[in-house]
C-alpha positions in Angstrom: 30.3 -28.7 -57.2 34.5 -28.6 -56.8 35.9 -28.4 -60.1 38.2 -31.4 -60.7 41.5 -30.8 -62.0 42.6 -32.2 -65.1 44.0 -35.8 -63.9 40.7 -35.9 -62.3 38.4 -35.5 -64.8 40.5 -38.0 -66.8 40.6 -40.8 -64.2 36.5 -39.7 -63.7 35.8 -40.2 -67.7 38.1 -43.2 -67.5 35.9 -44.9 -64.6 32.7 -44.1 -66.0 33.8 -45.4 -69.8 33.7 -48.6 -67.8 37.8 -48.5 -68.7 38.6 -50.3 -65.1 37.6 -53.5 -64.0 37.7 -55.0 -60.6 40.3 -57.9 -59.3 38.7 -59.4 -56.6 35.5 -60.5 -57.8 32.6 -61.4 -55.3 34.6 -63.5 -52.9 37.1 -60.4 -52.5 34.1 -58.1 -51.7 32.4 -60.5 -49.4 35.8 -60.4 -47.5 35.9 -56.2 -47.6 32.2 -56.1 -46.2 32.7 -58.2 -43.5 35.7 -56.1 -42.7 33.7 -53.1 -42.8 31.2 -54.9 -40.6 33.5 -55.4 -38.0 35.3 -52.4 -38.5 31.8 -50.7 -37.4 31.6 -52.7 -34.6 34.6 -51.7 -32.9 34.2 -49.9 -29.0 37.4 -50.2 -27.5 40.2 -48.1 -28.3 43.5 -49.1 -27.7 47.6 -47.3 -28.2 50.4 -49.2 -29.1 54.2 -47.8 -30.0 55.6 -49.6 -33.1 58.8 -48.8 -35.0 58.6 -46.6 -37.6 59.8 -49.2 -40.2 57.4 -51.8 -38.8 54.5 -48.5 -39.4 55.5 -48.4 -42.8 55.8 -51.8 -44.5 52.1 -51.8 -42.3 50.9 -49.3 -44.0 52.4 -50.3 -47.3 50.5 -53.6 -46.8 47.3 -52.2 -46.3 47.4 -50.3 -49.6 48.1 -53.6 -51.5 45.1 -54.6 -49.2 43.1 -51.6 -50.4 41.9 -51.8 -47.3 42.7 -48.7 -44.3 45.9 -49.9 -41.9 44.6 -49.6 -38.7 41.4 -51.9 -40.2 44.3 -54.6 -41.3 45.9 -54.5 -37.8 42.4 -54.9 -36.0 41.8 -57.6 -38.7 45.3 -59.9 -37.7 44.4 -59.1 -34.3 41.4 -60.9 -34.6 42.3 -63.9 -36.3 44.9 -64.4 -33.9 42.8 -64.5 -30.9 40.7 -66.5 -32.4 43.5 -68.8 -33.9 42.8 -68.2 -37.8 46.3 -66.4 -38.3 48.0 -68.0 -40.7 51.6 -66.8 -41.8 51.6 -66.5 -45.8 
C-alpha cells in the first residue's frame, strides 16, 4: 500500500472519526446516481469549442456540483432537449 502523506493521513483519520458529515442527504444522492446512471449510458461522443472563460466558470460549477464537468454539461444538455432546463 502507497504511504499517504501527512495531510492525508489526517484528512483519512478525520473521515473515519466520523468528523464529516454529508450535505445533501438522500434526495441529493438519489440525484448523483441517476447522474451516474446516465452518465454510463452514454454512446455518442461529441466536440464542441467553448471560450476558455465559459470552460472555467463550467468547471468551477461542477466542483460546487461535486459532480465531473463534462457529466454537468451532458446533464443541461439533457434537460434541455427534453424541456426540464430551468434558469436558477
Amino acid at each position: 500500500m502507497k504511504k499517504l502523506e501527512k495531510s492525508e493521513a489526517e484528512l483519512l483519520k478525520s473521515v473515519e472519526d466520523g468528523e464529516w458529515q454529508s450535505v445533501g442527504g438522500e434526495k441529493k444522492k438519489a440525484e448523483y446516481e441517476r447522474y451516474a446512471k446516465n452518465t454510463a449510458a452514454k454512446n455518442k461522443r461529441i466536440n464542441i469549442r467553448l471560450s476558455e472563460k465559459d470552460l472555467a466558470n463550467l468547471k468551477a460549477k461542477s466542483l460546487e456540483e461535486g459532480i465531473p464537468y463534462q457529466t454537468l454539461i451532458a446533464s443541461i444538455i439533457h434537460k434541455y432537449v427534453h424541456g426540464k432546463f430551468r434558469e436558477i
